[in-house]
N, C-alpha and C positions, 0 to 999 in steps of 0.2 A: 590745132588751134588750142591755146590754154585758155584755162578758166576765165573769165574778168571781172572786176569790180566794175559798179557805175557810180563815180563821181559827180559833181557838180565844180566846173569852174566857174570860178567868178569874173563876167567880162569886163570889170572896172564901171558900166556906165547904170549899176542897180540891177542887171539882169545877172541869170545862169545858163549855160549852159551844159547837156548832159554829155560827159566825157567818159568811154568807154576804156579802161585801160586795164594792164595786167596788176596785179600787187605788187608794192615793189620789193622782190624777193628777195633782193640779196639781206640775208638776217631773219628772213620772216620762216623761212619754211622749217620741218622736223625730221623730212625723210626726202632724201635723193636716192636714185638708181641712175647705174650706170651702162650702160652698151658697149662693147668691146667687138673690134675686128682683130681677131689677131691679140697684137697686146697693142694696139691703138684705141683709146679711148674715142669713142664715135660720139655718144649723147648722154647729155646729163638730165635727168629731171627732178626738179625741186618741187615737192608735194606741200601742203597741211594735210593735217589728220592723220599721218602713218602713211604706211604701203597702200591704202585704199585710199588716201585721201583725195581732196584736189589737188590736181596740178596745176599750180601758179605761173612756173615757167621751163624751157627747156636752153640745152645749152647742144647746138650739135657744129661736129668736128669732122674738118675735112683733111685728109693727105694725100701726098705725091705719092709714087712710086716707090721712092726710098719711104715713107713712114715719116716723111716730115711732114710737121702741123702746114695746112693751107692757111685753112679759114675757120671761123670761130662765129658762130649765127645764135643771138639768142633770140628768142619768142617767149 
């Protein structure tokens, strides 16, 4: 599970509600690592703060048999 911001949306009719989401990473983070099977890249994670930081989101990566990409899941 990554990190989350708590937002507030606005439901148009004067109210908020509180919206649990991830930040939206793409651009925001300073430090990724990567996971490797093989030389297939498996998972990527997108930190703030450096190697310690938080992690905002992950990117993980699925293959066939031959080493071809499946599927591609972010969180």
């Amino acid at each position: 599970m990554t990190d989350a911001v708590k937002k507030l949306k606005d439901l148009g009719d004067g109210s908020y509600a509180d919206v649990v989401s991830t930040v939206d990473w793409p651009g925001q983070w300073d430090y990724l690592e990567n996971t490797y099977s093989g030389t297939n890249l498996t998972q990527t994670v997108y930190k703030i703060g450096g190697s310690g930081g938080t992690i905002i989101g992950t990117l993980t990566m699925t293959y066939d048999a031959s080493s071809n990409l499946l599927t591609v899941t972010r969180s």
